[in-house]
C-alpha positions as CSV (number, residue, x, y, z in Angstrom):
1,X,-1.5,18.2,-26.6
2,X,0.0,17.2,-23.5
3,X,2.7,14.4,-23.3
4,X,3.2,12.9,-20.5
5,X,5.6,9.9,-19.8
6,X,5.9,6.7,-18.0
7,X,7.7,7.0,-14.6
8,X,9.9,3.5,-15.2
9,X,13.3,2.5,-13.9
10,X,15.4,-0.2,-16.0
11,X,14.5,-3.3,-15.7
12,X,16.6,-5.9,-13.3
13,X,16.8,-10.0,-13.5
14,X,14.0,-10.1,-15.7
15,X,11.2,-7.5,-14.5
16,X,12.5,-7.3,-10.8
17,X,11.3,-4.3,-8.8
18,X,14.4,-2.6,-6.3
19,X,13.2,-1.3,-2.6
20,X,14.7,1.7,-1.3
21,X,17.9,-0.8,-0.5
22,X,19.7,-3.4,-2.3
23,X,19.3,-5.6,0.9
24,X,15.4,-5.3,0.7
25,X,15.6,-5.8,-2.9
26,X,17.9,-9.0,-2.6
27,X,15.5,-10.2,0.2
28,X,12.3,-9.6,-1.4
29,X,12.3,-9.5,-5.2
30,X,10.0,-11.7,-6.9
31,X,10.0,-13.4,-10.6
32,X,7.4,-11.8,-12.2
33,X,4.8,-14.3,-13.5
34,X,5.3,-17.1,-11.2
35,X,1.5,-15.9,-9.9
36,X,2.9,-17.5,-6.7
37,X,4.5,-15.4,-4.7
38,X,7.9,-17.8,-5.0
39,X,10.8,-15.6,-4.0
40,X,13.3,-15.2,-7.5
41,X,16.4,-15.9,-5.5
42,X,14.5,-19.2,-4.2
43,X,13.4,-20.8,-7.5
44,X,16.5,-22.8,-8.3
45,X,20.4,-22.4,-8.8
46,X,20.3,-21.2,-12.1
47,X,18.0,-17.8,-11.1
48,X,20.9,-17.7,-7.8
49,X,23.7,-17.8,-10.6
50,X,22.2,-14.6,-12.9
51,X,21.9,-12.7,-9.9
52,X,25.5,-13.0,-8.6
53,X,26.6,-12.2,-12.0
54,X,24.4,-9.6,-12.7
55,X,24.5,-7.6,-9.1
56,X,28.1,-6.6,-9.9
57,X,27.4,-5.2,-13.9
58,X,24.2,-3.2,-12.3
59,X,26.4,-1.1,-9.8
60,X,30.1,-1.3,-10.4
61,X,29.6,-1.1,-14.4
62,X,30.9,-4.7,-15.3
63,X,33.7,-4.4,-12.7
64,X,34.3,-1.1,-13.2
65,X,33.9,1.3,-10.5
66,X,31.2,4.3,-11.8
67,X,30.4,6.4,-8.3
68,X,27.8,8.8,-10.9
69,X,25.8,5.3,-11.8
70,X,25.1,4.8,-8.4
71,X,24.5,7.9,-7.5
72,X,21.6,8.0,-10.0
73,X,20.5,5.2,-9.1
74,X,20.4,5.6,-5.6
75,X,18.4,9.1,-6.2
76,X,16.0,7.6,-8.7
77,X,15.1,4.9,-5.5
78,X,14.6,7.9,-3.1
79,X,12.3,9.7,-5.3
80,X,10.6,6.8,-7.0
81,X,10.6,3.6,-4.5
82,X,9.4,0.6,-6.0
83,X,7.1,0.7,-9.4
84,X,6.2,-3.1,-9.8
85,X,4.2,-5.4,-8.1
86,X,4.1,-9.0,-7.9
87,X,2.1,-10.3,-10.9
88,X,-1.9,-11.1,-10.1
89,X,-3.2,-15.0,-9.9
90,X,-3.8,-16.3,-12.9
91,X,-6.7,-18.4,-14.1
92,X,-7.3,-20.4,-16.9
93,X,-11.2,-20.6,-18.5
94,X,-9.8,-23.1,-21.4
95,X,-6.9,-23.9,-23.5
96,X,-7.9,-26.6,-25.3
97,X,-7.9,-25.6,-29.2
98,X,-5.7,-23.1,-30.6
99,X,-5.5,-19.4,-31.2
100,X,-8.0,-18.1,-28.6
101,X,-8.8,-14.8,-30.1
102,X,-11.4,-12.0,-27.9
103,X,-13.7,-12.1,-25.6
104,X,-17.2,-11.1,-25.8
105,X,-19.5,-11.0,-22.9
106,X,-23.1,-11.4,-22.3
107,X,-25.5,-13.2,-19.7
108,X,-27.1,-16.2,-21.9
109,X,-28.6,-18.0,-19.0
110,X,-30.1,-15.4,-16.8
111,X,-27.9,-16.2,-13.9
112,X,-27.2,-12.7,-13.6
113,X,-23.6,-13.6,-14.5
114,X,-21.7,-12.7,-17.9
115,X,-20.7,-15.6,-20.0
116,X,-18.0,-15.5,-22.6
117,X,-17.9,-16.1,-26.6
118,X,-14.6,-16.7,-28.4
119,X,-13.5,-17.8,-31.8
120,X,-10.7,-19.9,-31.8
121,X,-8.7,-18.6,-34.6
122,X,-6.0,-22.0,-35.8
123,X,-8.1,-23.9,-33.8
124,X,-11.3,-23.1,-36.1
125,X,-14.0,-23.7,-33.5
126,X,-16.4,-21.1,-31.7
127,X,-16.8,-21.5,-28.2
128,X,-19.6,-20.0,-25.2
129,X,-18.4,-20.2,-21.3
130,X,-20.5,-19.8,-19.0
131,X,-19.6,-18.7,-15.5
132,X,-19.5,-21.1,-12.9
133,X,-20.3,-19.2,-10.0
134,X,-18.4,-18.0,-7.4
135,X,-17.2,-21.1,-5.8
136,X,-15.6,-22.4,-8.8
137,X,-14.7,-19.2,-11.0
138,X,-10.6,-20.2,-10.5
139,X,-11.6,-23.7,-12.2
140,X,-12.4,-24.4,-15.9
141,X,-15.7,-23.4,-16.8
142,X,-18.5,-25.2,-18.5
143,X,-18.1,-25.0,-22.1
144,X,-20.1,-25.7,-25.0
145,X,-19.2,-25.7,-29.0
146,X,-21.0,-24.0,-31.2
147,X,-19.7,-24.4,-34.1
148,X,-16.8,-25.2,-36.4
149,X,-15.2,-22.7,-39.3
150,X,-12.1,-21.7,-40.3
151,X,-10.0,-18.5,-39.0
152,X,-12.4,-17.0,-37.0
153,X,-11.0,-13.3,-35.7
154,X,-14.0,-12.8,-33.3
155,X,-17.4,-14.2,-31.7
156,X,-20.4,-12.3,-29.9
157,X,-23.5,-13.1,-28.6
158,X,-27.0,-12.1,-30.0
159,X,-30.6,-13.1,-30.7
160,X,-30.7,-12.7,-34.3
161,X,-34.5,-14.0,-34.6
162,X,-35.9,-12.7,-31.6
163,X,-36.8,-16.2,-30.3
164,X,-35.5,-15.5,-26.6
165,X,-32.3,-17.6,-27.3
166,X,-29.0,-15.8,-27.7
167,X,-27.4,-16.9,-30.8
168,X,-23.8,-16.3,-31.5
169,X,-22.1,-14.4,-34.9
170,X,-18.2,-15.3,-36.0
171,X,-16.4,-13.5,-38.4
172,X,-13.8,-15.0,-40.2
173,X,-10.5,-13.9,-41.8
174,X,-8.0,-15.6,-44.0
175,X,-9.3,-17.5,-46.8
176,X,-12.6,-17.9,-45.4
177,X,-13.9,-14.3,-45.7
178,X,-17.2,-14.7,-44.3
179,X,-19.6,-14.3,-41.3
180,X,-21.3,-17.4,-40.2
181,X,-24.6,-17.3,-37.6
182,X,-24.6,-20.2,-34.9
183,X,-28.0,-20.4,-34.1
184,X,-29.0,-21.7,-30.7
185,X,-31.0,-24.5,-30.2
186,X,-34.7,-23.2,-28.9
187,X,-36.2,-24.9,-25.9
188,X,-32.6,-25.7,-24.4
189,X,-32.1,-23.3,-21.9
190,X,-29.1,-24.5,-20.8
191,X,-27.6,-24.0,-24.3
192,X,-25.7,-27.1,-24.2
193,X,-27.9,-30.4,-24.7
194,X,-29.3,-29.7,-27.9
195,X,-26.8,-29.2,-31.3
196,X,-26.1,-25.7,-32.5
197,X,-26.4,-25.3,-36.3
198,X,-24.3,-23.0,-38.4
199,X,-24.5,-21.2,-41.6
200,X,-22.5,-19.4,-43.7
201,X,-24.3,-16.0,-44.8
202,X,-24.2,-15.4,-48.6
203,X,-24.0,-12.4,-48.8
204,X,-20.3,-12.1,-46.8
205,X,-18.8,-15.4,-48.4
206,X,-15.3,-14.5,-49.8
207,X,-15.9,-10.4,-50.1
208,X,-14.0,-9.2,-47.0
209,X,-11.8,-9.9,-44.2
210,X,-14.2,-9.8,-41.4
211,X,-13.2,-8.8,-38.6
212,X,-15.7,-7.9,-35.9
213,X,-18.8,-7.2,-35.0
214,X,-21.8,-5.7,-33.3
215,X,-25.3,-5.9,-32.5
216,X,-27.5,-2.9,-33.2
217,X,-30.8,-1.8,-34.4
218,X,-30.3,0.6,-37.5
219,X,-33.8,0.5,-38.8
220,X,-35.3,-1.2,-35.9
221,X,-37.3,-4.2,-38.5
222,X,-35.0,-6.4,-36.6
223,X,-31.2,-7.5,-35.2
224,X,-28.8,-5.7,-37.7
225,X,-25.1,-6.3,-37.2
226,X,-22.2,-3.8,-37.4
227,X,-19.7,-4.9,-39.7
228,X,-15.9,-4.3,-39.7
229,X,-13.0,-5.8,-42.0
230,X,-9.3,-5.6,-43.3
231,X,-7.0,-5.7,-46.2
232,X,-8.7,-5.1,-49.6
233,X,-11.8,-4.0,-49.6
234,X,-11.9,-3.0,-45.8
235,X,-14.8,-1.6,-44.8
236,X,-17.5,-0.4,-41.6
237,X,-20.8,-1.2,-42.3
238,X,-24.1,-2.9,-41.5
239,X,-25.4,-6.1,-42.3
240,X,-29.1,-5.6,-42.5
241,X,-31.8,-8.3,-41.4
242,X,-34.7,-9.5,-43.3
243,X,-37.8,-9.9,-42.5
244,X,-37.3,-13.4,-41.9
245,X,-33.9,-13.5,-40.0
246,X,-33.4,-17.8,-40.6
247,X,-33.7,-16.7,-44.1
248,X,-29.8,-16.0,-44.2
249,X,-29.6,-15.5,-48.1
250,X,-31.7,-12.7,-47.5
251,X,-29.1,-10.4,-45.3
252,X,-27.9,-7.3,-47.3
253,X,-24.8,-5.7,-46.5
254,X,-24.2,-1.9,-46.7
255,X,-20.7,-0.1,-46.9
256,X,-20.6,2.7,-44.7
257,X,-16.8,3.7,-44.3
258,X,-13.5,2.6,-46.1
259,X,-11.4,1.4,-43.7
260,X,-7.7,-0.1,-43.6
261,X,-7.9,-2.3,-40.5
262,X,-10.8,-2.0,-38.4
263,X,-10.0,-3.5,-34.5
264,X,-12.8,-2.1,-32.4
265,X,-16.0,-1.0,-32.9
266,X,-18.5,0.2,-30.0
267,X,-22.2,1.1,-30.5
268,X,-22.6,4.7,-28.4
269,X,-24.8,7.9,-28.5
270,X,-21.8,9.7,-28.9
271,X,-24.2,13.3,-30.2
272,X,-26.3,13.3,-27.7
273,X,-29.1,12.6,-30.3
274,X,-30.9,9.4,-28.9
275,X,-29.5,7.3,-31.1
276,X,-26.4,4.6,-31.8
277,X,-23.7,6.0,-33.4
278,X,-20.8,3.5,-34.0
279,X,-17.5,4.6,-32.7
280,X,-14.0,2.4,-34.5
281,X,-10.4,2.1,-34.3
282,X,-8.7,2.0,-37.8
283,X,-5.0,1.1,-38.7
284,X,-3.6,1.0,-41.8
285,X,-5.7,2.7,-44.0
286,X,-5.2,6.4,-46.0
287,X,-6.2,8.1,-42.6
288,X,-6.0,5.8,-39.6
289,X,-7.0,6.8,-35.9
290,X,-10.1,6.8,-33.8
291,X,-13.3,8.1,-35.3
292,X,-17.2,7.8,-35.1
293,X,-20.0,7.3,-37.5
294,X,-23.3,9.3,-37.3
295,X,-26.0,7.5,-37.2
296,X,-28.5,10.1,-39.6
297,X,-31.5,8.3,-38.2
298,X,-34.4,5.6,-38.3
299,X,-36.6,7.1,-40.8
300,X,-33.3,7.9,-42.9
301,X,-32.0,4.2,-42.9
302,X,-35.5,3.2,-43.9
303,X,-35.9,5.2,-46.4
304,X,-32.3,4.4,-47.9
305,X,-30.7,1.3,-46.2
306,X,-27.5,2.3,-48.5
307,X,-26.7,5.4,-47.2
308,X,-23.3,6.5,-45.7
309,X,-23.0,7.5,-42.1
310,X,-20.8,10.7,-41.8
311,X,-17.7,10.0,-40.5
312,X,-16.1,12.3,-37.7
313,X,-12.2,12.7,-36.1
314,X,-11.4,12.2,-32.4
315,X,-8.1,11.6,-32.5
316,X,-5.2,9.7,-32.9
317,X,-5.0,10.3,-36.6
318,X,-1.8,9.0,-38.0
319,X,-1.2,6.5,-35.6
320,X,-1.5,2.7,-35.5
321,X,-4.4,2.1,-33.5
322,X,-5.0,-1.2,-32.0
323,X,-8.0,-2.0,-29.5
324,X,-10.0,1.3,-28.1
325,X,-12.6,1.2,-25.0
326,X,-14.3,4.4,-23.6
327,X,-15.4,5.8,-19.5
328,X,-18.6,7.2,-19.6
329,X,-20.6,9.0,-17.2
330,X,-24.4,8.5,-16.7
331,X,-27.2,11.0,-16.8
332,X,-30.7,11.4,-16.0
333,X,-32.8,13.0,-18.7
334,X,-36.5,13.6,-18.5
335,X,-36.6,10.1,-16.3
336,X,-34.1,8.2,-18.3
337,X,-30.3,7.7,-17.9
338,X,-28.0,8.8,-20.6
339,X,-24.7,8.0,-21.2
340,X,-22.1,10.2,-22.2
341,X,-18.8,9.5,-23.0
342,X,-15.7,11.1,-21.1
343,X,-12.9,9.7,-22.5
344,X,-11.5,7.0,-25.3
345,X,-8.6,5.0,-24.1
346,X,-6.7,4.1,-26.7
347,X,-3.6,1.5,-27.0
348,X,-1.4,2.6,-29.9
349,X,1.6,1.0,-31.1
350,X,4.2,0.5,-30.3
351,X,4.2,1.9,-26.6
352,X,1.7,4.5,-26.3
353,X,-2.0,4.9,-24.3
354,X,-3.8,8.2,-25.7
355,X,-6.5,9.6,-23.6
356,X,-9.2,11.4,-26.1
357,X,-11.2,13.7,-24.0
358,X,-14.4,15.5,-26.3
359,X,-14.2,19.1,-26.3
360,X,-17.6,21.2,-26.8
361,X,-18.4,20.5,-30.2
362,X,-18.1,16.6,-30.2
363,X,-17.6,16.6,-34.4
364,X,-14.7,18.2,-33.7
365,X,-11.1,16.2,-32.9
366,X,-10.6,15.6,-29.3
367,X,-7.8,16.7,-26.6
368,X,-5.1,14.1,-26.7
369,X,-3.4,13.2,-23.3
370,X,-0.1,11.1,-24.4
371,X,1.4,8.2,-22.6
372,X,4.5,6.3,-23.4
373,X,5.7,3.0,-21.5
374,X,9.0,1.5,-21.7
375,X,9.7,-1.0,-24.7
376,X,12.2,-2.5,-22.1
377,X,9.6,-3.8,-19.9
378,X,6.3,-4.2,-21.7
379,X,5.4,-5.6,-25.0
380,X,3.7,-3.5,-28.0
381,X,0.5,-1.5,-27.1
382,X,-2.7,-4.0,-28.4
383,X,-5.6,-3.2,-25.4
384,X,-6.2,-0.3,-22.7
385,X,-9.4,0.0,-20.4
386,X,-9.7,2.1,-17.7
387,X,-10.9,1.6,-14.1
388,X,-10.5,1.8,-10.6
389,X,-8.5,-1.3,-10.4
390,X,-6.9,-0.6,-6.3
391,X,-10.1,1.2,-4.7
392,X,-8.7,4.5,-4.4
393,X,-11.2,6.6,-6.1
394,X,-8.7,7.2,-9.4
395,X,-8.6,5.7,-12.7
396,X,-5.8,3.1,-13.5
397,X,-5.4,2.2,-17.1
398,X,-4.8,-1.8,-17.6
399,X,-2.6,-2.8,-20.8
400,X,-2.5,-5.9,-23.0
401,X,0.5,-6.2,-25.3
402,X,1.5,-8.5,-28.1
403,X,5.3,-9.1,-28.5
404,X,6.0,-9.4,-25.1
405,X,9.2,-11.6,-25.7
406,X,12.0,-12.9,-23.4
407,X,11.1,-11.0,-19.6
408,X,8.4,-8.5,-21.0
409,X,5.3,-8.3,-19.5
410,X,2.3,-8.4,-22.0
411,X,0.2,-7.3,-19.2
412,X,0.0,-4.6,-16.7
413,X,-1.9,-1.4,-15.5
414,X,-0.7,2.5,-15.4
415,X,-1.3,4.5,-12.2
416,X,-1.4,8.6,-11.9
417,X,1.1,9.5,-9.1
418,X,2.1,13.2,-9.1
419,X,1.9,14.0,-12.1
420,X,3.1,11.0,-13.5
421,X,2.1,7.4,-14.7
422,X,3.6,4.3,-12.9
423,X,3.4,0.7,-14.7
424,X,2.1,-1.9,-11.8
425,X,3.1,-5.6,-13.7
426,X,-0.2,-7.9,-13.6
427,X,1.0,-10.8,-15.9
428,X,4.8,-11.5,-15.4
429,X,6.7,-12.7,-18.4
430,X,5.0,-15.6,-19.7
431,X,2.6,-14.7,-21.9
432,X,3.8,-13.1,-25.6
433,X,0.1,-12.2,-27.4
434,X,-2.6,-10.7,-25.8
435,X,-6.0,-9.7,-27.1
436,X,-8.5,-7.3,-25.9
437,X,-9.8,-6.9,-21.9
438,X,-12.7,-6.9,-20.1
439,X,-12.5,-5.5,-16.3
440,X,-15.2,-6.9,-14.4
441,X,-15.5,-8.6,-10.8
442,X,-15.0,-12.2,-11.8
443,X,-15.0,-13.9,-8.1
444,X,-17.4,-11.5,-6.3
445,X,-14.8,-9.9,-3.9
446,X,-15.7,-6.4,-4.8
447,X,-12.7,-5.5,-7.3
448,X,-12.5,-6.0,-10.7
449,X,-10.2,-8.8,-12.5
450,X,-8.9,-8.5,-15.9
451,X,-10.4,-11.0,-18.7
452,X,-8.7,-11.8,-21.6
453,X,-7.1,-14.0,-24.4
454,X,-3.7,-15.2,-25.0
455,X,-2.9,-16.5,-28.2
456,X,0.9,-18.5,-27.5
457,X,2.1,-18.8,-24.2
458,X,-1.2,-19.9,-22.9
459,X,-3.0,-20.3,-25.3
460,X,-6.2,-20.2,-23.8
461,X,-9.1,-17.6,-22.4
462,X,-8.0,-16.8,-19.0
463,X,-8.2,-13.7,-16.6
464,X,-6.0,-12.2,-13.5
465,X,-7.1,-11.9,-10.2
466,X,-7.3,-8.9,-8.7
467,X,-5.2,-8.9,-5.0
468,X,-6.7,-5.5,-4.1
469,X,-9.4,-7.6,-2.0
C-alpha cells in the first residue's frame, strides 16, 4: 500500500497562497471565494487590519525574533512556490427551496445536453433543470417541479414504463422511508406544461431509509431499480418491475446485501462478463469500504428474483467511505466497446482520497494508493472524481467536502507534481456542505466544470467554471 501525502503549506489570512516573496505575496494574494478576482488587501479596512497584524506573528513569531521559522519557510517557498489558485467562477442553477441534495444527470429533451434531477431534502420538493444552452449556462436555468415529498436524499431520471418519457424516482429518508415515482406527463415534450403525478410505492413505505438509486435491467421484463438505504435495516438491493410498471403496488423488492450506510452505487461490468454488476460505497456498517455485487445472470434472476448477488472487496475496508466515482478505459470487442474500469476514487473521511487500482483477479481486494489533505485548509472528504481538469494529459482529482467551516475550502482539486499531490482551491471559503460532482463541459469551452450541490452556504445546485479555457 503506498501512502503518499499532500504537498500543503499552512494556511495564511484565510486560504492565501505566498509567491516566492512576501512582496509578491502582499501584492497579489487573493480572498479565496470572492470568484472575482478582488485583490484580499483591496476588499475593505477590516481584511487591511488582519494582515498587518498577522504579517508580524507569521515571521517574527508574535514579536519574537525565530531566524529557523523563516528559514523554513523561506526553503519550503523555493521548493514548493505557490500551491493555490484563485477560486473558479461560480454559478448558481437554483436556490430557491432548501437542502439541495445530488445531482443526477440525463438528457430528457434530446438537445443533446444533460439536464439535472435533485431532491430538495428540508425543502421536500423534486426538481429537473434543463440546460439552457450555451449562451445562458451562467444564468438560472429553466426549472420544473415534479413533485412534492418529504426528506428526499436523492432524485434520478428514468423511463419506468417505456413510454419514451423520462420519468424521475426519489428516495426518501427520515420519517418518510419510501421511494416515490414522478411520472412524466406523456405528449409534453417539453416536460413542463403538463402536471407530473407522484406516487408513493407500497412496497418501500416506512421499511428503509432510502437512499439512492439506479436504473438497471436485472431480468430484462422491464426498468428495475437498484436500491440503497441506511440505519436499521440497511440494505443493497433491487426493486423489480411488474409487468405493468403504472401498477406501483405491484413492485417487489429484493435484499441483496446488508449494508450500514450506502452513499454510492454505480451500475458496471466490473468481471468482464457482459453483464451489470453494481459497485457501492458503505459506511457504518460491520465491514464498511468499497465493494461490488455480481450480477449471477439473466436466466438466474428469472429463475429466482430473490437471490443474493455475491459480494466482493476492493478496498478501503474499515474506513468511512463517503461518495465513490471510477475512470475507465474503453475497449473494442468483437465490434463493440467495452468498458473496463482502471481505478475507484474514493473520498474517505476525514481527509483522505484512496485510489483502488484492480489487480489480475478482480474478486480479489484492490492496490490502495493513499492521499491525505490538510484538515487546516479543506473540509472533511464527501466527493472525489477524476479528470483532466488543466489540459495537460494527467489526471487531477476534484474534492467536495462537508464541514468546511470558518476559511476552509469545501472544494478543490489534487494535482500529481513529482511525486507528490498539490491541492489547487476551486471554491474559496464560503460554502460549508457539499454533495457529490459531476465533471462535465458545462459552457462548451472545451474543459470540464465541476457540478454540484451545496446544502448551507448556498444553498442551491450550482457548478464552478473551469478558467483552464
Amino acid at each position: 500500500m503506498l501512502e503518499l501525502p499532500v504537498n500543503t503549506m499552512p494556511p495564511l489570512a484565510g486560504g492565501l497562497a505566498w509567491s516566492a516573496s512576501v512582496n509578491l505575496a502582499i501584492a497579489s494574494a487573493n480572498r479565496l471565494g470572492s470568484g472575482s478576482g478582488v485583490s484580499f488587501l483591496g476588499r475593505n479596512n477590516a481584511n487591511r487590519k488582519h494582515m498587518a497584524k498577522c504579517i508580524p506573528r507569521w515571521f517574527n513569531g508574535g514579536g519574537q525574533k525565530q531566524s529557523g521559522f523563516m528559514k523554513k519557510i523561506i526553503l519550503f517557498l523555493t521548493l514548493a512556490g505557490p500551491l493555490t489558485a484563485a477560486p473558479w467562477p461560480m454559478h448558481i442553477i437554483d436556490n430557491t427551496s432548501r437542502g439541495a441534495d445530488g445531482v443526477r444527470l440525463l438528457d430528457i429533451n434530446n438537445d443533446k445536453r444533460l439536464d439535472i434531477a435533485t431532491g430538495w431534502e428540508e425543502g421536500g420538493v423534486i426538481r429537473a433543470y434543463l440546460h439552457p444552452g450555451n449562451a445562458k449556462v451562467t444564468e438560472r436555468w429553466p426549472m420544473i417541479e415534479v413533485g412534492k415529498v418529504k426528506s428526499p436524499e436523492d432524485a434520478v431520471f428514468v423511463d419506468l414504463d417505456g413510454d419514451g418519457y423520462e420519468d424521475i424516482v426519489s428516495c426518501s429518508e427520515g420519517q418518510t422511508r419510501t421511494v416515490h415515482f414522478h411520472w412524466s406527463p406523456r405528449n409534453d415534450p417539453q416536460r413542463e406544461v403538463l402536471p407530473w403525478r407522484t406516487q408513493a410505492v407500497p412496497v418501500t413505505v416506512g421499511k428503509q431509509s432510502w437512499m439512492f438509486a439506479v436504473p438497471l435491467w436485472v431480468d430484462e421484463q422491464g426498468m428495475d431499480l437498484v436500491l440503497g438505504s441506511k440505519g436499521a435495516e440497511a440494505s443493497i438491493g433491487w426493486l423489480q418491475s411488474p409487468k405493468d410498471p403504472r401498477a406501483v403496488g405491484d413492485w417487489r423488492f429484493h435484499r441483496w446485501y446488508d449494508a450500514g450506510w450506502v452513499m454510492s452505487l454505480i451500475k458496471a461490468d466490473m468481471d468482464g462478463d457482459g453483464d451489470l454488476d453494481v459497485l457501492a460505497s458503505d459506511r457504518r456498517s460491520r465491514t464498511p469500504g468499497v465493494l461490488w455485487l455480481e450480477n449471477p445472470g439473466v436466466a438466474a434472476m428469472k429463475n429466482n428474483p430473490a437471490q443474493r448477488w455475491a459480494a466482493h472487496r476492493v478496498g478501503a475496508t474499515g474506513r468511512e467511505v463517503m461518495f465513490i466515482t471510477r475512470s475507465i478505459r474503453k475497449q473494442l470487442v468483437v465490434r463493440k466497446a467495452k468498458e473496463k474500469t482502471t481505478a475507484i476514487y474514493a473520498a474517505v473521511r476525514p481527509n483522505r482520497i484512496e485510489v483502488l487500482r484492480p489487480g489480475k483477479d478482480v474478486k480479489q481486494p484492490w492496490d490502495e494508493e493513499i492521499i491525505t489533505y490538510s484538515l487546516d485548509r479543506f473540509g472533511t472528504a464527501k466527493a472525489a472524481r477524476a479528470a483532466d481538469l488543466d489540459g495537460d494529459g494527467q489526471l487531477e482529482i476534484a474534492v467536495s467536502c462537508e464541514s468546511a467551516t470558518g476559511d476552509k475550502s469545501g472544494v478543490f482539486y489534487l494535482k500529481p507534481v513529482d511525486g507528490k499531490w498539490e491541492p489547487h482551491d476551486i471554491g474559496g471559503p464560503k460554502g460549508l456542505k457539499y454533495d457529490r460532482i459531476e465533471l462535465l463541459d458545462l459552457d462548451g469551452d472545451g474543459d470540464l466544470d465541476l457540478l454540484t450541490c451545496e446544502e448551507r452556504d448556498f444553498n442551491a445546485v450550482l457548478w464552478y467554471e473551469n478558467p483552464a479555457k
